[in-house]
C-alpha positions in Angstrom: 3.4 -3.9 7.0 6.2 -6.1 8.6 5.2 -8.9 5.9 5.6 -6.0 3.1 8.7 -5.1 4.2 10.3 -8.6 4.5 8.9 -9.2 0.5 10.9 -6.7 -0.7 14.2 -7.6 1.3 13.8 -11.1 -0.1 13.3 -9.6 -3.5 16.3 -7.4 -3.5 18.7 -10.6 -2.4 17.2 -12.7 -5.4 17.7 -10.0 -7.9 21.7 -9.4 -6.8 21.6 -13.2 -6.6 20.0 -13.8 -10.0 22.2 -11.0 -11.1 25.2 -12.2 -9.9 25.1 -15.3 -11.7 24.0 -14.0 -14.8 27.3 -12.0 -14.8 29.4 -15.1 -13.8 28.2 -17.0 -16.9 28.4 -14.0 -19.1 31.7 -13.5 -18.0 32.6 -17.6 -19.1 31.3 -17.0 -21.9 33.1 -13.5 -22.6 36.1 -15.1 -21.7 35.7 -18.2 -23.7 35.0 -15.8 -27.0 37.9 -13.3 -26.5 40.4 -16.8 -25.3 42.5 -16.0 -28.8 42.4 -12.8 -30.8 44.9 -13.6 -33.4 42.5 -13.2 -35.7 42.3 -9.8 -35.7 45.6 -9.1 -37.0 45.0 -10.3 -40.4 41.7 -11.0 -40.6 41.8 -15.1 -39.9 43.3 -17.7 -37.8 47.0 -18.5 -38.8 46.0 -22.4 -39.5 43.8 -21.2 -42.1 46.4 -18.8 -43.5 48.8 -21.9 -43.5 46.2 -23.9 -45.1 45.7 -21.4 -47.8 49.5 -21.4 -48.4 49.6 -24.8 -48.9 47.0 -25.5 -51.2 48.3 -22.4 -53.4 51.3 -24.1 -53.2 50.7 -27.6 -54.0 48.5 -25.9 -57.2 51.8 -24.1 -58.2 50.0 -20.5 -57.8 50.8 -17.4 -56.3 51.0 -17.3 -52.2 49.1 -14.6 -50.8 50.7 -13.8 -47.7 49.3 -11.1 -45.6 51.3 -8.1 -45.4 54.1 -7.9 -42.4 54.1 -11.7 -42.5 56.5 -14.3 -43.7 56.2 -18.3 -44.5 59.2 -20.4 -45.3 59.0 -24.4 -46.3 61.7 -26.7 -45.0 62.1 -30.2 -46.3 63.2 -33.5 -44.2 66.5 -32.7 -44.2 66.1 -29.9 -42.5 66.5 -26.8 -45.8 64.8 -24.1 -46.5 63.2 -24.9 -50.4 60.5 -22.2 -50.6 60.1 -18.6 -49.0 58.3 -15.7 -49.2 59.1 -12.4 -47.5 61.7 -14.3 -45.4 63.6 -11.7 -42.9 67.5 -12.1 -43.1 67.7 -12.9 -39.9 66.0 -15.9 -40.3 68.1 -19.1 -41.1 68.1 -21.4 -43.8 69.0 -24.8 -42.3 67.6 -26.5 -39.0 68.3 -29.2 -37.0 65.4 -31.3 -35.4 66.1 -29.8 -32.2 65.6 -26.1 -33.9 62.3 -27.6 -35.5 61.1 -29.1 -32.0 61.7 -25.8 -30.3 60.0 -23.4 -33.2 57.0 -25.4 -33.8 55.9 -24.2 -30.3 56.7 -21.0 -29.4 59.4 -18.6 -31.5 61.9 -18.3 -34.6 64.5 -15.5 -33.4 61.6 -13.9 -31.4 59.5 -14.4 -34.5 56.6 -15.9 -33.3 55.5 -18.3 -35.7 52.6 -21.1 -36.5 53.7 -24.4 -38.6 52.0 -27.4 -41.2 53.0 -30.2 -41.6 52.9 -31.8 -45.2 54.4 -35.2 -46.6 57.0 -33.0 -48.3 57.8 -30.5 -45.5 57.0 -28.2 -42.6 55.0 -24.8 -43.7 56.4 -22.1 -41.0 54.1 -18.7 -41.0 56.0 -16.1 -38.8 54.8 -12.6 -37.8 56.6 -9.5 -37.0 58.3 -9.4 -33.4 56.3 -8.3 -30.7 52.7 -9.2 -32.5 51.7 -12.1 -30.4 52.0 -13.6 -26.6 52.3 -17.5 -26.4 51.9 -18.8 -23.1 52.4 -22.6 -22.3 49.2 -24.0 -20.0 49.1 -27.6 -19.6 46.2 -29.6 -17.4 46.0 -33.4 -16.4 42.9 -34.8 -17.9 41.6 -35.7 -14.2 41.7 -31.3 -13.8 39.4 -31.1 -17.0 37.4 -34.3 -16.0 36.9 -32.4 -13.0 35.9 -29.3 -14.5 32.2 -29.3 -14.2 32.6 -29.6 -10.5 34.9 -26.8 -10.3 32.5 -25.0 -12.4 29.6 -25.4 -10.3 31.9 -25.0 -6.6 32.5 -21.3 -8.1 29.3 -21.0 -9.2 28.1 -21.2 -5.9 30.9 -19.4 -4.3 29.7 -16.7 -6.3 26.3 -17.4 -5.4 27.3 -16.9 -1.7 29.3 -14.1 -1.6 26.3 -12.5 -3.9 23.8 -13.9 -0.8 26.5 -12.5 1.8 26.5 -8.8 -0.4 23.2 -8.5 -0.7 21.9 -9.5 2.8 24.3 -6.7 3.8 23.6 -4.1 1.7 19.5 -5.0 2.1 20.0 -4.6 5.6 20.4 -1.1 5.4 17.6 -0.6 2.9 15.2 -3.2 5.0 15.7 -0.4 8.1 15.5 2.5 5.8 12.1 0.4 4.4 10.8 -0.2 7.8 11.3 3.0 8.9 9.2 4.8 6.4 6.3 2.2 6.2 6.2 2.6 10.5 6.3 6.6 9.8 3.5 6.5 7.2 1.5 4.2 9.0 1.9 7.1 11.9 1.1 9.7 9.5 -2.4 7.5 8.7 -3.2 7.0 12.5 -1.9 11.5 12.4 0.9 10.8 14.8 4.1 12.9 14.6 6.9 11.8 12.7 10.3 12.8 12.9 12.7 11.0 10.8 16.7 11.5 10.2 17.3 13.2 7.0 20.2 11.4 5.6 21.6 8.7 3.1 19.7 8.3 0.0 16.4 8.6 1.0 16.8 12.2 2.7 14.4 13.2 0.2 11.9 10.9 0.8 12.4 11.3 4.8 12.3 15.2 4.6 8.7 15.1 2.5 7.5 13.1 5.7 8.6 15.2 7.8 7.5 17.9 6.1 4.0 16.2 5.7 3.7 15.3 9.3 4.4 19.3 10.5 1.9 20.1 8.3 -0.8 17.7 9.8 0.1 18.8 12.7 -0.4 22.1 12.9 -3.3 21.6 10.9 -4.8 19.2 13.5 -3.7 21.5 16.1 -5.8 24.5 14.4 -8.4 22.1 14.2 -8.5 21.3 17.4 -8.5 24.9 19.0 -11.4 25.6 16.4 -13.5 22.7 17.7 -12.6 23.7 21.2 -14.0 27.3 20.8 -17.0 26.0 18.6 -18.0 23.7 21.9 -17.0 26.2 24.6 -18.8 28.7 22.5 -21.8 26.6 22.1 -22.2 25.5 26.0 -21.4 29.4 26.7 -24.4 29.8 25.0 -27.0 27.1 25.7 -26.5 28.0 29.5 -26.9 31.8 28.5 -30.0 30.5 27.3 -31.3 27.9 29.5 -31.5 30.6 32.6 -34.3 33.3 30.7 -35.8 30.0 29.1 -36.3 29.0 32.9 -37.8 32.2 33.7 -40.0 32.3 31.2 -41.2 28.8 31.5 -41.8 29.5 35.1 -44.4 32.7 35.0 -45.8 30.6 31.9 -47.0 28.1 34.7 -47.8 30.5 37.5 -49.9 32.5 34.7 -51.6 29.3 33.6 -53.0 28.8 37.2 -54.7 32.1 37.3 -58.3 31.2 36.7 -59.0 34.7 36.2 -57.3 34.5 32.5 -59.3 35.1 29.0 -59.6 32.4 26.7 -57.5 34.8 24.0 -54.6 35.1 26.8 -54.9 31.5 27.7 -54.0 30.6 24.4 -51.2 33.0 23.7 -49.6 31.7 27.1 -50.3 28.3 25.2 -48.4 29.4 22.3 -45.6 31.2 24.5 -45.0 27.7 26.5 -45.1 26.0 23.0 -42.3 28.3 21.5 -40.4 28.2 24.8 -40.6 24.7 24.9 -39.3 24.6 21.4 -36.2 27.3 21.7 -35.4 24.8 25.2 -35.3 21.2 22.7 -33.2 23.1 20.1 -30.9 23.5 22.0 -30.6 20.4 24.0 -30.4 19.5 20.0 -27.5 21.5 19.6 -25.5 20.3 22.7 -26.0 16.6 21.8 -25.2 17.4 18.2 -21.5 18.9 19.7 -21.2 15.8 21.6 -22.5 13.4 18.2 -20.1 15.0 16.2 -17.1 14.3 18.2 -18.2 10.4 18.6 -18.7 10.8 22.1 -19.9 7.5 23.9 -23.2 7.4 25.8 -22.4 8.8 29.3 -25.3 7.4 31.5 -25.0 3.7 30.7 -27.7 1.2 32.9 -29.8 -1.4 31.7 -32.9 -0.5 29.7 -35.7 -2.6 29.5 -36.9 -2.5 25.3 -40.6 -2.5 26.0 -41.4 -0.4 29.0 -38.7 2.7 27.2 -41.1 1.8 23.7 -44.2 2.3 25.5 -43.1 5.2 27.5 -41.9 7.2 24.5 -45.3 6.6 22.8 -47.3 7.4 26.0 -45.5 10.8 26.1 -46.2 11.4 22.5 -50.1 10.3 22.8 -50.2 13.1 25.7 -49.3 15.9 23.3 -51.0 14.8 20.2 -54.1 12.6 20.4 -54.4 12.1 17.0 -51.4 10.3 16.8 -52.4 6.3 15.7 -49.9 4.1 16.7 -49.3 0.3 17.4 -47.0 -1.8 19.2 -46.1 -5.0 18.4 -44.1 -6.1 21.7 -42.6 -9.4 20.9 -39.9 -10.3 24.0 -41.0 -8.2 27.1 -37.7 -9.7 28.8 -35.4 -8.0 26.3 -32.8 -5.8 28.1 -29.8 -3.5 26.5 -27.3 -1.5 28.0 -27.4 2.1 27.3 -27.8 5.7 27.8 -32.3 5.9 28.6 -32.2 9.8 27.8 -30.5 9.1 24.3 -32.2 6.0 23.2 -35.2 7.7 24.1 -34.8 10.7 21.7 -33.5 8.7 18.8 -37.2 6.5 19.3 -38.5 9.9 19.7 -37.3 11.3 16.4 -38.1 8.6 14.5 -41.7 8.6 15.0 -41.6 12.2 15.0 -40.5 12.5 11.9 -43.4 10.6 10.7 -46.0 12.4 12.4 -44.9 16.0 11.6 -44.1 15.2 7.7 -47.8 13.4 7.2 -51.1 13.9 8.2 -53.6 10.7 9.8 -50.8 8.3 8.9 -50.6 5.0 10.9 -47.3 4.1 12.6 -46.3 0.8 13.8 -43.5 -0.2 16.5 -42.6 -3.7 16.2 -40.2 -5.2 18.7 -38.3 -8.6 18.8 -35.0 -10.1 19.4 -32.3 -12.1 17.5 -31.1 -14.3 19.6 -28.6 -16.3 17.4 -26.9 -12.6 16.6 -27.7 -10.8 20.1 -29.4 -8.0 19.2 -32.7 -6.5 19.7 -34.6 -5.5 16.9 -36.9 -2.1 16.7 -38.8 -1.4 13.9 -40.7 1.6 13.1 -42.6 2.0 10.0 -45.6 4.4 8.8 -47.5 4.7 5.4 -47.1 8.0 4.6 -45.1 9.5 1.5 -41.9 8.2 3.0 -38.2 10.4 3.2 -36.6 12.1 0.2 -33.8 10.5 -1.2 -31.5 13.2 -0.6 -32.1 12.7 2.8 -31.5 9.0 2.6 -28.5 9.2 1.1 -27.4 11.9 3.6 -28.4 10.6 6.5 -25.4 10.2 8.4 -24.3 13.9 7.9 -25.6 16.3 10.6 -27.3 18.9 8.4 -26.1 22.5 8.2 -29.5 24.2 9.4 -31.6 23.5 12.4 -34.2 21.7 9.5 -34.6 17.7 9.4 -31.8 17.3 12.6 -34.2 14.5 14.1 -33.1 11.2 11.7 -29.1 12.1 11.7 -29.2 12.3 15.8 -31.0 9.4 16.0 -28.6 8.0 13.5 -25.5 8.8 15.6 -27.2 7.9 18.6 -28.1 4.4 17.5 -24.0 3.8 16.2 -23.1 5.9 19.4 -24.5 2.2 21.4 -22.7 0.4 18.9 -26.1 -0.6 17.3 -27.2 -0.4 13.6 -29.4 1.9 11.6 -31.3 1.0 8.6 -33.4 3.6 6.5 -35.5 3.1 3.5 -38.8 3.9 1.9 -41.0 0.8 1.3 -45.3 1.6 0.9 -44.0 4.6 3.4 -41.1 5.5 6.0 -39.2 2.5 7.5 -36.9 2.5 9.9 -35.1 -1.0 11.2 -32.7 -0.5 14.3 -30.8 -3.1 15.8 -29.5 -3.0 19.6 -26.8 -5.5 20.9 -27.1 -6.6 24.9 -24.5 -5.2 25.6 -22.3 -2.9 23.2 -19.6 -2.0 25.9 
């Protein structure tokens, strides 16, 4: 963010720079094209008018002389031989002195342009008033120097440009900085509260605006997922006390010897259910926790291969006809994390394999990366595999209590900072990979 920030800033003071410099030279040249406008008041410079007078003169035709205007011709000796529209205030002899001062500037406030020919002085007047003359003289060491003088107020201009815009970006930098800093708050969905002012109150009040609606939308949020968890806790301990009742005379029944085989197996089927209602909703308390990221809670170190086999020990107890192999390949490996979780997540994933496929043959294979640090679990079966739906889905906690096994054991497995990797190759694999130590 800083590094944007500082881009544009640097941007804004080359652009009035850049700017400032094409002005300068536009103003030169402006300045250089408008330097004489004489032109303009009868349509060309007064040398070429007098030029045009003299050749129609020398060719004994008619002088055009632009209207308003006057031309006279005075020989050597100082007479006026020719004129044309000559005002009669005008004289019609002149001394050399008269002829030195006229040729410059003005003729009885007439101000007036001359030619010189072998046989006179051509002297174009217009009307009083027309035209400004303004004596400027330089030493040739000032317009030897020019280019240097040039170039110091091109710079000059340059720095005051520099000075200008470092000023003015200032502003606009903090301006800048301050939204970027309050947008990156609104991404991390931290308040903002910005002054409303200058020319960005607009953009200020929308983020302001924007931030009191996250909020209050956080905090509705929040009070939701509070309810949702102290609703669900209310009620997984409403349950867990009859559970525990029932689950009790369950046992005490099962020890009376004096039981039918029909009642023996509906107290079978009565523990089963029980049993069942008690995992959901350990399910649904660790799905609350999942959901909300929470970290494993009961962190110690776990030895890979004793939690592997005792997981498929448990599972061999309550189905016999499960087939499964181990492939233990570093009975040293160790990780840090939560047994009880880790546990269930292994526990799922063969699950899963049993319950969706009938005689299929799992296999647990074990090893560790050393070079990475991790500790590699694979578990793989060759039944039909996982639908794609699911695949694709996997890291979403499902709205029903259906197919809930693979996206705990999902969460679980990121939950220890581990990875999870699910795909369907001659059957259902499942790759997960451990660090040492994810804390």
């Amino acid at each position: 963010m800083k590094k944007t920030i500082i881009k544009i800033y640097t941007c804004i003071v080359l652009i009035s720079v850049v700017t400032s410099i094409f002005l300068l030279i536009l103003n030169f040249l402006g300045f250089a094209l408008t330097l004489s406008d004489t032109n303009k008041l009868y349509g060309s410079q007064p040398i070429y008018i007098l030029e045009d007078i003299s050749t129609a003169y020398n060719e004994r035709r008619i002088v055009d002389i632009p209207d308003g205007a006057w031309c006279i011709l005075i020989d050597s000796d100082g007479e006026v031989i020719w004129e044309v529209n000559m005002p009669d205030d005008i004289p019609t002899r002149y001394s050399i002195n008269d002829v030195a001062k006229m040729t410059k500037w003005f003729l009885n406030d007439y101000p007036v342009y001359v030619r010189t020919e072998q046989y006179g002085l051509f002297v174009l007047g217009y009307p009083k008033g027309s035209v400004g003359k303004y004596d400027m003289e330089y030493s040739m060491a000032w317009f030897n120097s020019l280019p240097q003088k040039v170039m110091i107020v091109l710079l000059l201009n340059v720095c005051i440009a520099a000075i200008l815009a470092c000023f003015l970006g200032t502003g606009i930098y903090k301006n800048i900085k301050m939204i970027m800093t309050a947008i990156k708050g609104l991404k991390d969905e931290k308040p903002v509260n910005l002054k409303e002012r200058g020319m960005l109150k607009a953009v200020t009040h929308s983020l302001n605006k924007t931030s009191q609606k996250m909020q209050y939308k956080n905090s509705v949020i929040s009070q939701r997922d509070t309810a949702r968890s102290n609703w669900i806790a209310g009620v997984s301990h409403d349950i867990r006390t009859p559970l525990a009742v029932i689950l009790g005379y369950a046992e005490e029944l099962s020890e009376n010897a004096d039981m039918s085989e029909d009642e023996y197996l509906k107290l079978q089927a009565i523990t089963a259910q029980t049993m069942k209602i008690k995992k959901l909703v350990e399910d649904l308390n660790l799905i609350s926790a999942l959901e909300y990221d929470m970290q494993p809670l009961r962190v110690s170190e776990l030895n890979v291969c004793s939690l592997l086999r005792r997981v498929v020990t448990d599972i061999i107890n309550s189905n016999r006809q499960a087939d499964i192999q181990l492939d233990l390949d570093d009975e040293k490996a160790v990780i840090l994390g939560d047994e009880n979780l880790i546990e269930r997540a292994v526990f799922n994933i063969i699950n899963n394999s049993i319950v969706h496929n009938e005689d299929c043959r799992i296999s647990i294979m074990e090893k560790t990366d050393k070079p990475n640090n991790f500790v590699i679990i694979k578990i793989s079966d060759n039944g039909s595999g996982v639908p794609v739906e699911i695949l694709n889905n996997i890291s979403e906690i499902p709205k029903t209590n259906h197919g809930l096994g693979l996206p705990i054991a999902y969460k679980i497995i990121l939950a220890h900072g581990g990875e999870f990797k699910a795909e369907n190759n001659n059957g259902f694999c499942v790759v997960l990979k451990l660090p040492y130590d994810f804390l």
